[in-house]
N, C-alpha and C positions, 0 to 999 in steps of 0.2 A: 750875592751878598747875604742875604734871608737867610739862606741856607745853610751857611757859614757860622751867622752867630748865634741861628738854633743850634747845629752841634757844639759850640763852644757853652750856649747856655747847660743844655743836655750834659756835658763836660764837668760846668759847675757844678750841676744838682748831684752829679755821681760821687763828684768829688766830696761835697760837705756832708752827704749821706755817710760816706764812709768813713769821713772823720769820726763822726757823727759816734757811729760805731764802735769805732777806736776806741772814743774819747770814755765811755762808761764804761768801757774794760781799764783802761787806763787809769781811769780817776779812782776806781772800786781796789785795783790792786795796790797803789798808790799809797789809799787808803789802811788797805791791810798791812802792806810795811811798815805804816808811821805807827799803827798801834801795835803790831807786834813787836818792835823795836824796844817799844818805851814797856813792853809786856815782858818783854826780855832784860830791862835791865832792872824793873821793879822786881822780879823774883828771886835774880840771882842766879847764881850755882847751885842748884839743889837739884836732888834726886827726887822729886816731885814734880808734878805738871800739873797747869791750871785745868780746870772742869769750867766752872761756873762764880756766882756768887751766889752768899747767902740773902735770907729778908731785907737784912741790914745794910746791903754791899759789899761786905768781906768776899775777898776772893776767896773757894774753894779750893786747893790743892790737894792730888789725889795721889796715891805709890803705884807704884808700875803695875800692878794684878787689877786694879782696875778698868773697866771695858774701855773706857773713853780716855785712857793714858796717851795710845797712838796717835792722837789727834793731833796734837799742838805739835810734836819734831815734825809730822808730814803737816801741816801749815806752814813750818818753817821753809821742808823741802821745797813745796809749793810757791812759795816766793822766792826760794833760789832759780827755779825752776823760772821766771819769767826775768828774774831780775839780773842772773849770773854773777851776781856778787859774791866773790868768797866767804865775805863777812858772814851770808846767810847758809851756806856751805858750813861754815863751821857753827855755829848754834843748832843747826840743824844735827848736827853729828854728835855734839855736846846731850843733848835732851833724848836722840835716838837712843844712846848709849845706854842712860837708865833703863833700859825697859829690858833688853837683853835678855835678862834670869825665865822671862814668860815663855823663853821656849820651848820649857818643861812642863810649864803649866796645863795638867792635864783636865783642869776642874771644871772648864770652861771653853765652850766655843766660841768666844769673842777674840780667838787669837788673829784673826785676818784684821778686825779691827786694830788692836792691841800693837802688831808685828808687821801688818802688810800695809797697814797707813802709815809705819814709822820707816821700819827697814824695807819695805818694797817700795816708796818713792827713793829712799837714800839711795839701791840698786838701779832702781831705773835711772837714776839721774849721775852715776858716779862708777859702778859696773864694781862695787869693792867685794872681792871677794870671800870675806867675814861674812857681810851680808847674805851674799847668797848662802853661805852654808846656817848661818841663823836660821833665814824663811825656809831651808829644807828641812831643819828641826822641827820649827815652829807648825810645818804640814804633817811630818810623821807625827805627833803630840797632837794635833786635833783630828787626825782619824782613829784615833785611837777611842774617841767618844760616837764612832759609828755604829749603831746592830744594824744588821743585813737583814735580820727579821723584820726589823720596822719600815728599815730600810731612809731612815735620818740620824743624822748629827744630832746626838742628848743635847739641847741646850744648856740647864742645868741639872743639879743634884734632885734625886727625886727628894719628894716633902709629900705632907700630909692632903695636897692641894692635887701632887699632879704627880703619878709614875714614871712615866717617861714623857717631860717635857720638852718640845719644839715649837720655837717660835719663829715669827715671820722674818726677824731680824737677821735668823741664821742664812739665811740667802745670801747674804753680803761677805760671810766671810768666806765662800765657795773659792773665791777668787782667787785665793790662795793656793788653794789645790789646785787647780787650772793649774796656774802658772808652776806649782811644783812640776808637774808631770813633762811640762816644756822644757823646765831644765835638767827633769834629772831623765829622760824616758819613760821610767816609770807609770803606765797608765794605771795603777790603783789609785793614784790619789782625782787622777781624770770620773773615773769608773763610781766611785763614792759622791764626787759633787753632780752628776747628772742623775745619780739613783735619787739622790735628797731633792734634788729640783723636781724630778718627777713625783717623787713619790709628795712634795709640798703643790704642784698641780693638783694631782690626785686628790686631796686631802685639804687643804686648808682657803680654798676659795668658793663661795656661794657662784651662783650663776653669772649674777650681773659683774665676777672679776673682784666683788671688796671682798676682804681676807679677814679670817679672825689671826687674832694676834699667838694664843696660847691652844698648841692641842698637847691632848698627852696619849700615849699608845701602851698596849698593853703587851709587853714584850715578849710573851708567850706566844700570841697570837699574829704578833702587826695591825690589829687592829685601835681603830681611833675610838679610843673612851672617852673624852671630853674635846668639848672647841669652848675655850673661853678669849674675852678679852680683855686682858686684864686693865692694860695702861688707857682703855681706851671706856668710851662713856655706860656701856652694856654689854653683854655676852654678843647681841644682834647684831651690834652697832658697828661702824667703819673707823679705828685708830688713822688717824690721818697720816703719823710717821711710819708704823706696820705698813699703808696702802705705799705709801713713797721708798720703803725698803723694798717693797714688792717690785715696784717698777726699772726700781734702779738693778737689782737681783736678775729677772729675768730680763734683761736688757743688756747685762755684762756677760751672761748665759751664753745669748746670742751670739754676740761676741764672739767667744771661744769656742762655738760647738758649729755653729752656723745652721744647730736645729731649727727646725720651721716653727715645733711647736714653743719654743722659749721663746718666738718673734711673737704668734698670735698670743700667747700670756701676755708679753710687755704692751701687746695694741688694745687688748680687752681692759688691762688695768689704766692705761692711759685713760681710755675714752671714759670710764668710770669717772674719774678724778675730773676731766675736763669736760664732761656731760654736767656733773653733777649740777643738782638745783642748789647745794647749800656749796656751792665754791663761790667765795666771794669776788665781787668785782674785779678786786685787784689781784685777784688770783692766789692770795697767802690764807692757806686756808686753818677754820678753826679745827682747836685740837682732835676735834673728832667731828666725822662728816655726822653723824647723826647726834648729837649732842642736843640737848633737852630743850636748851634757852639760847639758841640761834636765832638774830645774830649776838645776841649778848653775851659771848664767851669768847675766852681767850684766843690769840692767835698761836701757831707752830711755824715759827719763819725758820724752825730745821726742817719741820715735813716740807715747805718750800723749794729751801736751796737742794735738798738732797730727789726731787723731783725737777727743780731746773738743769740739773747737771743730767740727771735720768733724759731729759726730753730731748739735752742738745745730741749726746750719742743717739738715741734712739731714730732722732731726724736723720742722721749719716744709714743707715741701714733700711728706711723707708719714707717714702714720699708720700702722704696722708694729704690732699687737698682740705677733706674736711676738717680735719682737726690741726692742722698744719705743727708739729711738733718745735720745730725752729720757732714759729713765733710765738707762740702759747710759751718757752721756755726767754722767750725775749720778752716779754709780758713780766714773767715775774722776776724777772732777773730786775727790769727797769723799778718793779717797785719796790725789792729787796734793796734797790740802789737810793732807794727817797728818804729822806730825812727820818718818814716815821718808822725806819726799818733799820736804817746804816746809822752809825754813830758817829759823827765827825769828833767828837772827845767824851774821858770821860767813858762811864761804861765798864769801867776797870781794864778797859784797853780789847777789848773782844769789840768786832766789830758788826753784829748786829743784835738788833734786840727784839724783843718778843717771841722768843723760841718758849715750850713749853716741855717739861719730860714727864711727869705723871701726876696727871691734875687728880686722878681717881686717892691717889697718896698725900696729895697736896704737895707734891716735891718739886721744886725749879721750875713753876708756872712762873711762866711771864717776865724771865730771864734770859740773860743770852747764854749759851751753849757749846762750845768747843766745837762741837761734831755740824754745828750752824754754821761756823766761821768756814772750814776744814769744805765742807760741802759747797759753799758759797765762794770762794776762792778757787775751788773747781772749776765750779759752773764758767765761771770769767775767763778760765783758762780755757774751755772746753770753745766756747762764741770765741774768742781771739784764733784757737787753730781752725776751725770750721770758715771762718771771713778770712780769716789769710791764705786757705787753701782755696776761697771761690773767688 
């Protein structure tokens, strides 16, 4: 009889753990419906997309050539994506649709952002084949900003600052090119995004894995003229969302190439972020690991979400005891989920707060952030298919 009603206790403790579980995926997505909903009908019909708010609270609206455009259609994807509603199927399709004309856009490497948050969730979740022939636009148009000499993706336009700039962010729009080469054959555009990851190994990380944000190269040479940082507290210092592009970058690498060295990158910059003496408690950490007046500066709940979604993949491809990647991303995912982080209203309808984009500028400290939401709405989906698969 003992025995019995330990395994039925045993039984219940499994059972309410995994509710348990459920229950903050469920509540957090929940959440991002109700305010995208009410985000969706405060804007309207426009060929614009939310970013952020101003000092004041005014929402920010931005035009499609903007980096952070892609963000709100793949949040909406994102929530069709769990919810299967048509309703979000079609706003989703509605908001994708503005952005379209970027496939030409040859100014800029931010088109994986831009194109592959918008039309590569609308494709993966709908197989339209518009789509795909956009993202195979969208891939020829930013290899076009490749030299073989430097052997990276120009980030931007040169200026009086910097020849040929590359930053840490470029990592993220690789993905795109991946996935080119799996639909069309084509291994150039495969061939380009593992030269740029190697050649940003090479090049843009100190010993201990933190990264500087901005290098520039001298195109004649391939050689690295400058390492600065710009958005981040010093040239020396660690950008908290540069460190969390890094890990999410070479952890999608992984992914696609199944190289060993894009694993040991993503395990060095982890352990970075989650050694760190200035990661705060609750694991959201401030805008930059070395910042002057720690703990008294702002927080980055995008460097955050866009490192909790980094941890949950990264856990499915290794089993780390000591740093355990699953829970350390269940960590801040729980306090991304608490009051002082999620917005139950209000907020201008973006559902988390205290993201920061560049404190050095003074620009969208201590605001919520599109690409916060977008990353944070990941992450939840990423813990829902990882516990429904174990």
């Amino acid at each position: 009889m003992n025995s019995i009603k330990t395994i039925i206790t045993a039984f219940i403790v499994l059972l309410f753990i995994s509710c348990s579980k459920e229950n903050i995926v469920d509540r957090n997505l929940n959440i991002a419906e109700d305010h995208y909903s009410k985000m969706v009908t405060a804007i309207g019909k426009t060929d614009k997309n939310p970013r952020t708010i101003d000092k004041n609270g005014n929402l920010i609206m931005v035009n499609s050539g903007d980096w952070t455009s892609g963000f709100f259609p793949g949040c909406l994807w994102k929530i069709y994506e769990y919810t299967k509603q048509d309703k979000w199927k079609s706003e989703a399709q509605f908001y994708t649709r503005n952005i379209e004309k970027e496939k030409f856009n040859n100014t800029t490497h931010d088109l994986g952002f831009m194109l592959y948050c918008s039309f590569g969730n609308g494709y993966r979740l709908t197989g339209n084949s518009h789509y795909k022939d956009i993202l195979i636009q969208s891939a020829k148009t930013l290899i076009t900003r490749f030299n073989p000499k430097v052997g990276c993706i120009k980030s931007w336009e040169s200026n009086d600052r910097w020849d040929y700039p590359v930053i840490i962010d470029n990592m993220m729009n690789l993905e795109l090119l991946f996935w080119a080469t799996k639909e069309t054959g084509d291994s150039t555009f495969y061939n380009i995004a593992v030269t740029h990851a190697n050649t940003t190994i090479k090049n843009h990380f100190r010993k201990d894995y933190s990264t500087w944000h901005v290098l520039s190269y001298d195109t004649a040479t391939g050689q690295v003229l400058k390492r600065n940082t710009a958005q981040g507290y010093e040239d020396e210092s660690c950008w908290a969302r540069g460190e969390s592009w890094a890990l999410y970058g070479f952890t999608m690498c992984y992914r696609e190439t199944k190289d060993g060295r894009y694993l040991k990158q993503a395990k060095g910059i982890a352990k970075y972020i989650l050694t760190s003496k200035n990661l705060p408690e609750d694991m959201i950490p401030y805008w930059d690991y070395n910042a002057s007046n720690i703990p008294n500066e702002v927080r980055d709940a995008s460097a955050a979400a866009i490192m909790a979604s980094a941890l949950y993949e990264l856990s499915t491809f290794v089993n780390n005891p000591e740093l355990n990647y699953k829970e350390s991303a269940d960590r801040i995912l729980k306090s991304l989920s608490s009051p002082e982080y999620l917005s139950k209203t209000g907020n201008s309808n973006f559902i988390l707060k205290h993201a920061t984009g560049s404190k050095p500028a003074d620009s969208e400290v201590d605001v919520p952030l599109v690409y916060a939401d977008y990353y944070f709405i990941e992450a939840n989906l990423r813990k829902l298919n990882i516990e429904t698969k174990n």
